[in-house]
N, C-alpha and C positions, 0 to 999 in steps of 0.2 A: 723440134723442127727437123723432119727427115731422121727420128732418133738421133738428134745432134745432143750430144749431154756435156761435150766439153766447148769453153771456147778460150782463146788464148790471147791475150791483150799487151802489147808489146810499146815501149817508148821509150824514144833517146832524146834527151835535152842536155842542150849546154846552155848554161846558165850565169850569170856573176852573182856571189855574193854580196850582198849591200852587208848584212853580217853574218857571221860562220853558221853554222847551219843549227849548232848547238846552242844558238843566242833567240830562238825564236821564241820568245815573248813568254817564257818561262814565268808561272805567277810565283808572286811571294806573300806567301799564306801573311807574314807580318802586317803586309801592305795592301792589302789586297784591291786597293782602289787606284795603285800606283802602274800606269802604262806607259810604255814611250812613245816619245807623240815622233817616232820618224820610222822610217821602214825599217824591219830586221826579216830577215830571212833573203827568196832567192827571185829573178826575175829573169827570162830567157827565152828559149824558142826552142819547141818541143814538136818533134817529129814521132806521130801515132801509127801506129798498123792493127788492127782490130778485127777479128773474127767475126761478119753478123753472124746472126742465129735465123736470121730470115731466108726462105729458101730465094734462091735467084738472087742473091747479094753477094756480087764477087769482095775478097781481101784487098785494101787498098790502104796505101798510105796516104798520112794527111798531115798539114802543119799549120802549128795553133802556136799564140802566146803559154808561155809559161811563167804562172805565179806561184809561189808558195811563200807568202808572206804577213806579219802583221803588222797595223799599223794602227797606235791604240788601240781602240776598243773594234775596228772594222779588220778583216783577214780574210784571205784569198788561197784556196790548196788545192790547187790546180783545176776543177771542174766544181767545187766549192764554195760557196762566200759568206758572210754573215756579221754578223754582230756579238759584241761577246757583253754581257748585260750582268748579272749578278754573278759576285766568285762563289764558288762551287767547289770542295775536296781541292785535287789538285789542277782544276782549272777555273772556266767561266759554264754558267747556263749560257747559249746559245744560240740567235735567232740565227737560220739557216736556211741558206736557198743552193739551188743546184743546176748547175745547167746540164741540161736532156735532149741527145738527137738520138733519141728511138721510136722517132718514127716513118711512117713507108707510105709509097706512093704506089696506086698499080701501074699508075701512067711512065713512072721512071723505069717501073718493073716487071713484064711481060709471065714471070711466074706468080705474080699478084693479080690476075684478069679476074675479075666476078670481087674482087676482093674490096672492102672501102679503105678510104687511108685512114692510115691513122696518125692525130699527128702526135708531134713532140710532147712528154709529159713537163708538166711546171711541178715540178717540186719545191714546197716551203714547209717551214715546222722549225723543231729546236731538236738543238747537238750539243754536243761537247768534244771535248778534248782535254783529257787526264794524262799529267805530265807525272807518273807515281813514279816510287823509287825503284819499280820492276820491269818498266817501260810505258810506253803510251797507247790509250785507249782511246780509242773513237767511239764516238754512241749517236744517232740521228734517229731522229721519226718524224718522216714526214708525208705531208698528204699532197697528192698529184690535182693541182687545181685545172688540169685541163681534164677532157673529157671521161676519162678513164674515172676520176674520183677516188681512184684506189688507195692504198697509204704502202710507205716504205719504211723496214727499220732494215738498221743496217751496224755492223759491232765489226769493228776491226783492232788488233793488239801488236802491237808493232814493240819488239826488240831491238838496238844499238850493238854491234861488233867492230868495233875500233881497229885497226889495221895500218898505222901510218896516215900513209897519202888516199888510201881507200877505205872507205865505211860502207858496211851494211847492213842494210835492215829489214830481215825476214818479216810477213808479216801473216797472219791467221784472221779467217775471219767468216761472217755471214750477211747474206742479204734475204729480206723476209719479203715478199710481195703476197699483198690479200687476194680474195677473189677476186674482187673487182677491177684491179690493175691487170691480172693476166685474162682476166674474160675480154678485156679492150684490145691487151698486144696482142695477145697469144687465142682467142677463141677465135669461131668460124660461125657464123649466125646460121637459120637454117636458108633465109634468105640470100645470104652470100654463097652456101654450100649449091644451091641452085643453082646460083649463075657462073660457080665457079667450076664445078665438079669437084672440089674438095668435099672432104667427108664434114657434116656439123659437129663440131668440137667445142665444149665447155669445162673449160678447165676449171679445177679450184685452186688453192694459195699454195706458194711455192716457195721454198726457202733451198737457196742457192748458196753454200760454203764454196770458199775461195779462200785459195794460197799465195803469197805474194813474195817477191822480192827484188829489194831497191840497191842500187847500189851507186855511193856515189864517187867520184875518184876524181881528184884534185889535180886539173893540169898545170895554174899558175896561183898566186896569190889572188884571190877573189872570181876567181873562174874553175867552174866544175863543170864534168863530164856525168851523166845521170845516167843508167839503165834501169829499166822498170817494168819486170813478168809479171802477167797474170795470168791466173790460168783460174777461171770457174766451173764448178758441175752442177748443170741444169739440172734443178727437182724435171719429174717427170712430166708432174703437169703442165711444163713448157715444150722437155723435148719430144711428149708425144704429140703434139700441135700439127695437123696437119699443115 
């Protein structure tokens, strides 16, 4: 969008621990059917700032609940949710849903005219989450059941840095999108190109690496301070998108 290839994803939550942050529903291969039936992890109020990638979408901040928690077999990781169903290596297979506001209005957005909206994608499929002894893996695939039809994988690997009252956790990773999910966000029909004067644009699949880092820093007993960058680079067949 306007050769936009980076965007930068910013968020501060404070938080209470219900339990330390390292008690979050860790399986045990012994047991593997054994879960605790009461919350562990973090529950709070998280303030976003967020880059679009949309032309004519100013930076703005926003405030959302924050979860990152399990509670048996159900779990919550901030824009995340799902079920955890059969154990799996170092965790559960995963039924997984996602909450998605990507999408645009022209009516909200005067550099969107000629353009149709588009709305929010429904993301569901299966994930996990591997708690190994070299740090944690994320793994999701899933398919966007609103209009788009597209599907998403997504691999994130998250390290632990111990530090007293402060922990961090770098994190590496990628996001995969088919054709079909970015010919919905990201193309331009020839019929939209008409009424828009944009150029017609058909992009193919894009796989989008991103670097992260969380940090989270203890102000009292059961309350934490969180910061959380990210920073993605757009494959091209987003940011050359008219």
């Amino acid at each position: 969008m306007a050769r936009l290839r980076k965007l930068c994803h910013v968020f501060l939550v404070l938080c209470a621990s219900v339990l330390p942050a390292h008690a979050h529903a860790e399986p045990d291969s012994s047991q593997p059917d054994t879960l605790a039936q009461r919350i562990q992890g973090d529950i709070g109020l998280l303030v976003d700032r967020e880059q679009s990638p949309i032309r004519g979408e100013s930076t703005k901040a926003q405030v959302f609940p924050f979860t990152f928690f399990d509670y048996g077999r159900l779990y919550a990781r901030i824009d995340t949710f799902g079920v955890k169903t059969l154990h799996m290596g170092y965790g559960y297979l995963e039924l997984t849903g996602r909450a998605a506001f990507n999408g645009s209005s022209a009516a909200a957005n005067p550099a969107l005219h000629g353009i149709q909206d588009r709305e929010n994608a429904v993301p569901l499929g299966l994930g996990t989450f591997q708690i190994t002894p070299v740090g944690g893996i994320f793994i999701y695939a899933l398919h966007d059941f609103s209009r788009s039809r597209g599907n998403l994988l997504e691999l994130t690997y998250v390290a632990q840095l111990d530090g007293g009252p402060v922990t961090v956790y770098p994190e590496a990773g990628f996001e995969h999108f088919t054709r079909q999910y970015t010919q919905y966000y990201f193309g331009v029909s020839p019929t939209e190109a008409a009424a828009s004067g944009y150029a017609a644009y058909a992009p193919g699949a894009a796989t989008n690496p991103f670097l992260c880092l969380f940090v989270q820093i203890q102000l009292a007993p059961g309350w934490d301070a969180n910061f959380y960058l990210r920073r993605k680079w757009l494959n091209a067949s987003i940011a050359d998108s008219p």
